[in-house]
C-alpha positions in Angstrom: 20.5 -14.0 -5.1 22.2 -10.4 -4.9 21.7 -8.3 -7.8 23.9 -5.6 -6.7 26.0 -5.2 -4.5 27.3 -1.5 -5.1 27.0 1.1 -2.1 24.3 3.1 -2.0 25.4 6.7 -2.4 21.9 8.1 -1.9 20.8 6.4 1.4 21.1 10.1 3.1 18.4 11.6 0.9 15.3 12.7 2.5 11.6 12.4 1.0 11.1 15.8 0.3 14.9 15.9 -1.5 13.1 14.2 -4.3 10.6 16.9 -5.3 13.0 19.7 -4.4 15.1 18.0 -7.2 12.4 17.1 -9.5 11.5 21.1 -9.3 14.9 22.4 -9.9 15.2 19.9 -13.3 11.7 20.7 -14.5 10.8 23.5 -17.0 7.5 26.1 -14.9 5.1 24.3 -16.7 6.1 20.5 -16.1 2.8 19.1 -13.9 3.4 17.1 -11.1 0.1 16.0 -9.3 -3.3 16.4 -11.0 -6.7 15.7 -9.7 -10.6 16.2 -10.5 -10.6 19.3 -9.0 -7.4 20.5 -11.3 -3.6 20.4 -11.5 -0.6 21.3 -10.0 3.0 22.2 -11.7 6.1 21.1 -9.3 6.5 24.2 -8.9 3.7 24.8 -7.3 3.4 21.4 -5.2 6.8 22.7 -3.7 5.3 25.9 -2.8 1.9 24.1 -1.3 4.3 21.7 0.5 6.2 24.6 2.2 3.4 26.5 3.2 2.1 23.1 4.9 5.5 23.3 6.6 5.1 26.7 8.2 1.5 25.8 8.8 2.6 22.4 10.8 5.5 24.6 12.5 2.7 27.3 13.7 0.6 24.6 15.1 3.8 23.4 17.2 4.6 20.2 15.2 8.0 19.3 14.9 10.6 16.1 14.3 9.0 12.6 15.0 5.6 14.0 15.9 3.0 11.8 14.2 0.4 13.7 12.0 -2.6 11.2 11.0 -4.3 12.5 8.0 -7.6 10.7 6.7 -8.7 12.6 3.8 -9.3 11.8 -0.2 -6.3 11.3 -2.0 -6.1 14.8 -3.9 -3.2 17.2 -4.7 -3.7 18.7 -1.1 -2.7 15.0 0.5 0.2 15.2 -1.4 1.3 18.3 -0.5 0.9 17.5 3.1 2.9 14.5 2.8 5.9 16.5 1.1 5.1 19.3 3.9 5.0 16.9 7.0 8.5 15.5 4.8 10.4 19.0 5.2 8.8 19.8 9.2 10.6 15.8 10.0 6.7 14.9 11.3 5.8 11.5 10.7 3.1 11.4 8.1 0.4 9.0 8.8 -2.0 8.4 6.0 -5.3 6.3 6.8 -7.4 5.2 4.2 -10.8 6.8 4.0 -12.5 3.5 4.1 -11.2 2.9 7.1 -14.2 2.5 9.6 -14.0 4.0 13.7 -13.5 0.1 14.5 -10.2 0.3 13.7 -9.4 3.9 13.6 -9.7 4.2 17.1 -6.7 1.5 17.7 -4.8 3.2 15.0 -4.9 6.4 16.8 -3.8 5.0 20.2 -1.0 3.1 18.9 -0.2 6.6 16.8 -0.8 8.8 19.4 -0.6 11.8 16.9 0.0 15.5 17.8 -2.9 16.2 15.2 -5.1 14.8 12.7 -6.4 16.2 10.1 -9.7 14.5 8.1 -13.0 15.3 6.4 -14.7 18.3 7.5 -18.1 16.3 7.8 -15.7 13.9 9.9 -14.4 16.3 12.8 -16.8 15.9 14.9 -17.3 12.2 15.5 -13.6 11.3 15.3 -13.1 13.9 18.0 -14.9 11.9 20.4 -12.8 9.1 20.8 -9.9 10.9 19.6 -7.0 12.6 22.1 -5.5 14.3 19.9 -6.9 17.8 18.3 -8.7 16.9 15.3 -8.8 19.7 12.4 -11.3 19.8 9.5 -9.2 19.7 6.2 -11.3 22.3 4.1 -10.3 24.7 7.0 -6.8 23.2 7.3 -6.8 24.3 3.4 -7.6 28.1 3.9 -5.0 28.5 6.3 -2.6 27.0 3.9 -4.0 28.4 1.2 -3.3 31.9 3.0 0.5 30.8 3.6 1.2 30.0 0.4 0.0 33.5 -1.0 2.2 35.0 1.0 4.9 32.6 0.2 5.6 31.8 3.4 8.3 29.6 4.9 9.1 28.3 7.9 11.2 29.9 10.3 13.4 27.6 11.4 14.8 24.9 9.7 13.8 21.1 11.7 16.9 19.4 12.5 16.8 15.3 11.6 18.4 12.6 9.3 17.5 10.2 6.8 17.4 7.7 9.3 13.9 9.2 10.7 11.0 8.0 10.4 9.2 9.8 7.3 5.5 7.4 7.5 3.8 4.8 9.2 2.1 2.9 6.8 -1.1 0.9 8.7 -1.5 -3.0 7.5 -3.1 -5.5 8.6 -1.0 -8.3 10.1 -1.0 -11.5 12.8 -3.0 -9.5 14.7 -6.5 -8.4 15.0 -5.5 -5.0 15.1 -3.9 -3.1 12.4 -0.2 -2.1 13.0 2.2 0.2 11.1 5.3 -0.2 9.3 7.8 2.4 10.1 9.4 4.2 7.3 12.5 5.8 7.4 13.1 8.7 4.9 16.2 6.9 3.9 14.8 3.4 2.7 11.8 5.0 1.3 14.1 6.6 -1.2 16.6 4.0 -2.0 13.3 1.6 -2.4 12.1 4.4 -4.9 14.9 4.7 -6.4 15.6 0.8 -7.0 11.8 0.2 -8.6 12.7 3.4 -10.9 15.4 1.6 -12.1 13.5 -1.6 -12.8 10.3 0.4 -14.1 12.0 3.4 -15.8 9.2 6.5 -15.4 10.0 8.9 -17.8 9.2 13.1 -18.5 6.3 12.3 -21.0 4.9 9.7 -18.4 1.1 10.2 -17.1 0.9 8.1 -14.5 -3.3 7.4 -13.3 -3.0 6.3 -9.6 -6.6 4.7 -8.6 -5.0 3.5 -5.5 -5.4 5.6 -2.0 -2.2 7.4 -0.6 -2.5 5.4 2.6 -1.8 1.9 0.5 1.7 2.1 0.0 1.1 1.5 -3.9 -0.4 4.5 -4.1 2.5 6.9 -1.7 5.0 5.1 -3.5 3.7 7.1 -7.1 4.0 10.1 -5.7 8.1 9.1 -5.3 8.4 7.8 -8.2 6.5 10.3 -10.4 9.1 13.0 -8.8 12.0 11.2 -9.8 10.8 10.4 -13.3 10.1 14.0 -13.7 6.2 12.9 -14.7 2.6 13.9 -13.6 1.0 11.6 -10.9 -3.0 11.9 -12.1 -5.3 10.9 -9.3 -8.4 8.7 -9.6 -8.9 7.1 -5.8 -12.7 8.9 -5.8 -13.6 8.0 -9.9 -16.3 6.1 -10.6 -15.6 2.1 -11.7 -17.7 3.3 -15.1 -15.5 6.4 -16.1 -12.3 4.5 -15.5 -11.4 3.5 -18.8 -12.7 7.4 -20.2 -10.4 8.6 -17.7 -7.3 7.0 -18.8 -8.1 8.0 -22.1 -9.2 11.6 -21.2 -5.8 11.8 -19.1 -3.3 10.5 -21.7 -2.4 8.1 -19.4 1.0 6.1 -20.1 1.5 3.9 -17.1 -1.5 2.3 -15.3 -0.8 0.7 -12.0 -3.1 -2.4 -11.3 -4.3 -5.0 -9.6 -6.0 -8.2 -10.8 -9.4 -7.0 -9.6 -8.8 -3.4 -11.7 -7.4 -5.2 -14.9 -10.0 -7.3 -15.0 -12.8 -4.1 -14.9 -10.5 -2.2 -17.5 -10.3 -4.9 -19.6 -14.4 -5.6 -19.3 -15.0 -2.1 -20.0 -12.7 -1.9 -23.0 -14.5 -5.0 -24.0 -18.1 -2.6 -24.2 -16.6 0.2 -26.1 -14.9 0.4 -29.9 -10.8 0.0 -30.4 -9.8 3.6 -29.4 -6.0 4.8 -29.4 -4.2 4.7 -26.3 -1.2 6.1 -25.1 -0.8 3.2 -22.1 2.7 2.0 -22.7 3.2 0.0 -19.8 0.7 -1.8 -16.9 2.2 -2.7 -13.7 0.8 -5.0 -11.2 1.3 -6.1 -7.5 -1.4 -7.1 -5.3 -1.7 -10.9 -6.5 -0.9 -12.8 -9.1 -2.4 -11.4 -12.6 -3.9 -14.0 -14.6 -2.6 -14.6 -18.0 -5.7 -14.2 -19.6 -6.4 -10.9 -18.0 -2.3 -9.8 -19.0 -3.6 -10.6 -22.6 -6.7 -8.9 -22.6 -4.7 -5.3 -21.6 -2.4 -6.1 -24.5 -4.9 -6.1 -26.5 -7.6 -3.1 -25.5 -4.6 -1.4 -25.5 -1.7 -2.4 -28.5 1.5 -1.8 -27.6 1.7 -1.9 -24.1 3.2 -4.2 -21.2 2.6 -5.3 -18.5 4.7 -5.3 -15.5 4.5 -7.6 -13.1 6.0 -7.0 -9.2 6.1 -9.0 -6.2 6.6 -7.4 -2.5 5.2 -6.1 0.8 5.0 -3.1 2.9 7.9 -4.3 5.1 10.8 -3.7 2.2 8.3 -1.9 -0.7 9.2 -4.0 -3.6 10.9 -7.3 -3.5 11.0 -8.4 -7.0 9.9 -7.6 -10.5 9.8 -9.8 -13.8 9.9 -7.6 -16.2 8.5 -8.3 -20.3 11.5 -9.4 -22.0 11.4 -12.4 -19.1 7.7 -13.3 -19.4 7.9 -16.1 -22.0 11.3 -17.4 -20.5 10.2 -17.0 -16.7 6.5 -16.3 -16.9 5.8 -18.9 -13.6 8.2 -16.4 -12.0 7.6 -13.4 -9.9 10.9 -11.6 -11.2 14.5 -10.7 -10.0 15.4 -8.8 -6.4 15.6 -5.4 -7.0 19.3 -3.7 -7.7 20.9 -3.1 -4.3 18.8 -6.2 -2.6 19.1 -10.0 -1.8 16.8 -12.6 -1.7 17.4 -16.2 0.2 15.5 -19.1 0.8 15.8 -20.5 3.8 14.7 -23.9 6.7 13.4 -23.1 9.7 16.2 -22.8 11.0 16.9 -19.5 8.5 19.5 -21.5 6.9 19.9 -20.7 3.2 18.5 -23.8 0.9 19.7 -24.8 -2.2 18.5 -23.5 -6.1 15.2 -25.1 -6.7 14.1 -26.0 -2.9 11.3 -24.3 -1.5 11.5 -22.5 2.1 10.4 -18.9 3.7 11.5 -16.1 1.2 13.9 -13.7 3.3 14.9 -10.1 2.0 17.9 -7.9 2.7 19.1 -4.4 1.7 18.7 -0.8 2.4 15.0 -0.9 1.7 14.1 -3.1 4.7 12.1 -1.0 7.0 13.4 -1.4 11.0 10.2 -2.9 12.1 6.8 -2.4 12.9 5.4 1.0 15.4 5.4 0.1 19.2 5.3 -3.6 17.9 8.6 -5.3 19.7 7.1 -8.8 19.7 6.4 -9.1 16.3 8.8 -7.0 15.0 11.7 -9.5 16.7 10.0 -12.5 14.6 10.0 -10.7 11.1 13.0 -8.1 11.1 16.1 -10.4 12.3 19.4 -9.5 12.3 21.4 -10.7 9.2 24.6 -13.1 9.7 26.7 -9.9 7.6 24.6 -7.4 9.9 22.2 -5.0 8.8 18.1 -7.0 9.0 16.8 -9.7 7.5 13.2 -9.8 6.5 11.4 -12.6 7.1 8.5 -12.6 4.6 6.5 -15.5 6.2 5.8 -16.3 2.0 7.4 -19.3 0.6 8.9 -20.4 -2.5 11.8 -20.7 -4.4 15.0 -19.6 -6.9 16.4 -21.2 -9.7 19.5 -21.3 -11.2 19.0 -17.5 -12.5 18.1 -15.8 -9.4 14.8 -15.3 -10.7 12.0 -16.0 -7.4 8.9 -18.4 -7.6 6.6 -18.0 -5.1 4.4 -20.9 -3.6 1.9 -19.1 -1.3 2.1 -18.4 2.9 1.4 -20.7 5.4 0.0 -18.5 7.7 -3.7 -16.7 8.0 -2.5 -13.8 5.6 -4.1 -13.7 2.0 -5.1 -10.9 -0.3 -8.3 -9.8 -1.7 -8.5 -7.5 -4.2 -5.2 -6.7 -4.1 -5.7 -5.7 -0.4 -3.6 -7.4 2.5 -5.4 -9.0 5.4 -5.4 -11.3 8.1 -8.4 -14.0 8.9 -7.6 -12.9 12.8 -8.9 -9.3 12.2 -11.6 -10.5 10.7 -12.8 -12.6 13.1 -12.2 -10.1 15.7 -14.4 -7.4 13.9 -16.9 -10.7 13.6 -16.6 -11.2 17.6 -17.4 -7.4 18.0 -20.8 -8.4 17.2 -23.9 -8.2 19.5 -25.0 -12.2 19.7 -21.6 -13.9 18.3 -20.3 -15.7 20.5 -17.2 -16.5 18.1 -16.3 -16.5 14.6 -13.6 -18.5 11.8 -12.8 -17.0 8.4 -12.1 -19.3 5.6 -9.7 -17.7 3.1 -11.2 -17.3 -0.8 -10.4 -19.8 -3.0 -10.9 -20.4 -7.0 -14.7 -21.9 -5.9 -15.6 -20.0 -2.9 -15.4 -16.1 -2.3 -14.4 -15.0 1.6 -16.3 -16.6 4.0 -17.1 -16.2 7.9 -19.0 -18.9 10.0 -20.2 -17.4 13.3 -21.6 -19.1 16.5 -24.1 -17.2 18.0 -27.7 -16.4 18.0 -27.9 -13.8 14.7 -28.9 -13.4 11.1 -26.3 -13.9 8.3 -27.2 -10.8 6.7 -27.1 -9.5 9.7 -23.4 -10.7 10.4 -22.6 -9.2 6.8 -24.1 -5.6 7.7 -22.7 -5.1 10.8 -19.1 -6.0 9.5 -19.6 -3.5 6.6 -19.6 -1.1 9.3 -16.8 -2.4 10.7 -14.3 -3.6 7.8 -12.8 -1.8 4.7 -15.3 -2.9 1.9 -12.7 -5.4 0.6 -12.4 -7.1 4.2 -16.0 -7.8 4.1 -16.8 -11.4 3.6 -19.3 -12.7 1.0 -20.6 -15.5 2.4 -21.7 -16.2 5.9 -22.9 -19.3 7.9 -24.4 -19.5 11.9 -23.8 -22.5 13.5 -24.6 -23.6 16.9 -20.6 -24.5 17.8 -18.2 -24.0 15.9 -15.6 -27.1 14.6 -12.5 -27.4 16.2 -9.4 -29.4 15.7 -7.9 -31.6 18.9 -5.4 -28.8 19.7 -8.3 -26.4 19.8 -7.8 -24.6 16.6 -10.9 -23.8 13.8 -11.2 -27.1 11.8 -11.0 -25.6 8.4 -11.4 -28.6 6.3 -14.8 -29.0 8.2 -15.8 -25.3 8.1 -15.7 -25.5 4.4 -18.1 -27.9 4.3 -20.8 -25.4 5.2 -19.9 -23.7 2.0 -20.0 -26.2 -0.9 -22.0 -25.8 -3.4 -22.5 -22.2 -2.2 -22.1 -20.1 -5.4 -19.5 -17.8 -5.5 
């Protein structure tokens, strides 16, 4: 289904084009990016973000030289995303959660020229890591000192909008995580398509609780720029305050996923009807429950809810939007303007309306594969019969006679919990990392059981569970644990699911 087919006039724009423009069509007191810690107008972000320039062009950095940053997402990560934008360095946000498990495979399929992280972090990320590794409070002064004076960089950095902008880490078919690589270009046309669909407007406030290094998050700070609006962050709030927050804020648009809606909507549950200026929720993660949809209508009148359908690979695939919920509410939405979605055999021949195969994307927002990745990247970006790639999703499901896409789940070892992406294989390697297991098999959650590991080994459960904490983003870490003496396996030598469950029922979710 191709819902536009027009050219895209705008493919040569670079990241940092957006907030130059957003500054030149803003009044000097229009705020662009607030967090605890205060606010800044986009005036002001553009000065930060060319100060980070000269400061990045000082320390040597220029075009395609990968600069990890792992730091809280405040104003200052935004500013050294726009910064490492204008030097044409690859920006390469890692969530803070992110434990030296994984880190240290991040950084060696990076290989950055610098990173820069928590000052309390410098130290023990040095050890392992061969790259200089800066403290960001002291990254800050030197900026700080830059922009007092102004300062520019000397010479401009020469590249196109077919560069690589950021590597955005996700987990995948493998144990390790790997990056999708982000041209400026196709960030901006992806940006640019959800705008159209989502409509972000001057009077917006939107409250980001997602990290900068989860594309839902770096995708706000693009989008706020082009609807002119102030990105408020909340990655470090409290769960309790988030509801006093959006009120505090005048927030208008609340990005979500299930697990979040669920806590706003519980929290607005403990407190009296108060007025709201939320006039539109949007979702991507997983699937929203209806109930939960409800619930937000209701804590906050007026509002809607948004719901959007994608990955990392192409941004945003589709979005229903509210006028189509009661007509297509089993529906995930329409392709984005500009794109087209098939559905395809095996054989990546496109199926009929109705008939369910792999979901396949085209269009300018389909990133050119994954960092230092050729294997997998051949099996998911394939060229397209009219050229250009072809994303292929590896989730299934359908059209119907309207273009609008249903999706029918993966049939693969990928899943999402709390609206974070992951793979059973990393799991289970983390698990195998483990002193005294010998191996592990990750069971999926389901509507009755939460995430679930069964090791083999000589080891506690808790003691599985504690170790992986240390290991895995909170989110990755399992719930429920069993240790058996061998694990079940299926006559091809593959984890015997069905009978893995079995050690899990009646376990109480």
């Amino acid at each position: 289904m191709n819902r536009n087919s027009t050219s895209d006039p705008r493919r040569g724009v670079l990241v940092h084009t957006l907030l130059d423009e957003a500054t030149a069509d803003t009044g000097p007191g229009a705020v662009a990016v607030s967090d605890p810690g205060g606010r800044w107008t986009y005036s002001e972000l553009s000065a930060y973000s060319h100060a980070v320039d000269a400061w990045l062009e000082a320390r040597g950095i220029g075009p395609g030289d990968r600069v990890l940053v792992q730091v809280p997402s405040t104003r200052e990560l935004v500013a050294l995303f726009y910064g490492a934008s204008r030097r044409g360095a690859v920006f390469v946000p890692v969530n803070t959660g992110m434990k030296d498990y994984h880190l240290t495979s991040v950084l060696a399929n990076a290989e950055p020229r610098l990173a820069v992280v928590a000052d309390s972090a410098v130290e023990r990320i040095a050890g392992f890591s061969a790259a200089p590794v800066l403290g960001v409070d002291a990254v800050w002064e030197e900026v700080s000192a830059l922009r007092a004076r102004d300062a520019r960089a000397t010479g401009g950095a020469e590249f196109d909008a077919e560069a690589v902008a950021v590597l955005v880490y996700t987990s995948g078919s493998t144990a390790a995580p790997k990056a999708v690589i982000c041209p400026h270009g196709r960030m901006v046309f992806a940006s640019e398509a959800i705008q159209r669909e989502l409509g972000y407007r001057p009077d917006d406030v939107v409250f980001c609780r997602f990290p900068i290094s989860w594309d839902y998050g770096l995708y706000k700070i693009l989008l706020t720029a082009l609807g002119r609006c102030e990105l408020v962050l909340a990655d470090g709030e409290s769960d309790l305050v988030l509801l006093k927050r959006i009120r505090e804020c005048g927030a208008t648009v609340v990005p979500i996923v299930p697990s979040l809606a669920t806590m706003i909507v519980t929290l607005a549950g403990r407190e009296p009807a108060a007025e709201s200026r939320v006039r539109m929720f949007t979702n991507t993660g997983a699937a929203l429950p209806r109930a939960t949809a409800e619930g937000l209508r209701t804590a906050f009148p007026g509002s809607e809810v948004v719901l959007q359908f994608g990955q990392t690979e192409c941004k945003r695939i589709s979005v229903l939007r509210p006028e189509f919920q009661a007509s297509k509410g089993a529906s995930v939405g329409r392709p984005l303007p500009g794109t087209t979605v098939y559905v395809v055999d095996e054989h990546g021949t496109a199926l009929p309306t109705g008939a369910t195969g792999e979901i396949v994307v085209e269009g300018p927002h389909v990133m050119p594969g994954y960092w230092r990745a050729p294997e997998i990247t051949e099996r998911t970006f394939r060229p397209a019969p009219d050229g250009g790639l072809r994303l292929h999703t590896g989730d299934y499901g359908h059209l119907d006679e309207d273009g609008f896409l249903y999706y029918e789940g993966r049939r693969d070892d990928m899943f999402k919990r709390k609206g974070v992406r992951m793979s059973t294989m990393e799991i289970e390697a983390a698990a195998t990392d483990i002193a005294g297991v010998r191996a592990a098999a990750v069971l999926p959650p389901e509507d009755d059981r939460d995430l679930a590991v069964c090791v083999e080994g000589d080891i506690a459960p808790h003691t599985v569970l504690r170790e992986l904490a240390r290991r895995l983003e909170p989110a990755k870490v399992p719930g429920l644990c069993r240790v058996v003496d061998e694990l079940p396996l299926t006559l091809h030598g593959k984890h015997a699911r069905r009978r893995l469950a079995q050690f899990f029922e009646g376990t109480p979710s």
